[in-house]
N, C-alpha and C positions, 0 to 999 in steps of 0.2 A: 504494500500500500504506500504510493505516495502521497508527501508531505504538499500542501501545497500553499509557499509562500504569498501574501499580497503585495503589493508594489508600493511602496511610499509615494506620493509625488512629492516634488523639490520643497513644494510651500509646508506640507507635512512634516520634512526633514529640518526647516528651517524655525518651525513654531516647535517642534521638539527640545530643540538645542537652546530658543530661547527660555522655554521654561525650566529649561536644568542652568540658566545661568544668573549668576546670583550679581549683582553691579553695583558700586561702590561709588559713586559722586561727589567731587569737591570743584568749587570753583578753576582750581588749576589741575586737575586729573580723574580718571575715571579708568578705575579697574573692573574687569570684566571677568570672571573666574566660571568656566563649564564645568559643573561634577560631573555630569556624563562623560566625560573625554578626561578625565581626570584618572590617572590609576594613584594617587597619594604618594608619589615617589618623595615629596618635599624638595625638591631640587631650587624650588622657583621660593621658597624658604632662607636655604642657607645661601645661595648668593644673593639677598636682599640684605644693600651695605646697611639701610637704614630699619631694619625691623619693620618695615611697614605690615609682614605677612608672617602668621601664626599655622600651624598646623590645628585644626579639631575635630574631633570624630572624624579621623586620616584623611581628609580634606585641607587645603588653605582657604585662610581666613583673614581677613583684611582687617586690622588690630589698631593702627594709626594712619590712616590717611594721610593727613596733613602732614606727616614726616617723609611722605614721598618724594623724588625727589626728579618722577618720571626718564629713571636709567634705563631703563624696561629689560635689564637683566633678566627678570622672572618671566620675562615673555620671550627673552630669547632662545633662553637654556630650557624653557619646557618643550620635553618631546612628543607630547600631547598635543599642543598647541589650546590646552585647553584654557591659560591665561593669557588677556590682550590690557596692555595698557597705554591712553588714550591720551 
């Protein structure tokens, strides 16, 4: 017996991703963090020179804002591409 998959369409795939992403707003930055696309490696963690991002419930978490400093180190070094910052 086959299985038989349904097809996404793009706006499905795109309303998806939006609702696993969690967004972070300040006047001068705006971080964008996917749990979907996220495996909790913490990479985008420990190269954040300023602390801005915590690990919780094996997730990141955006902890200081305002001490951003938009390096986007944590958007470079994730392999996920599941954080973007703005």
């Amino acid at each position: 017996m086959s299985t038989i998959t349904k097809l996404r369409s793009r706006e499905d795939v795109l309303e998806a991703a939006r609702q696993a992403t969690k967004s972070y707003v300040s006047a001068g930055v705006t971080i964008e963090i996917n749990d979907n696309w996220c495996k909790g490696c913490a990479i985008c963690v420990e190269f954040c020179p300023k602390d801005v991002l915590a690990m919780q419930d094996g997730y990141p978490v955006v902890v200081d804002l305002a001490a951003c400093n938009r390096c986007q180190l944590c958007d470079i070094r994730c392999p996920d591409f599941a954080i973007t910052v703005k």
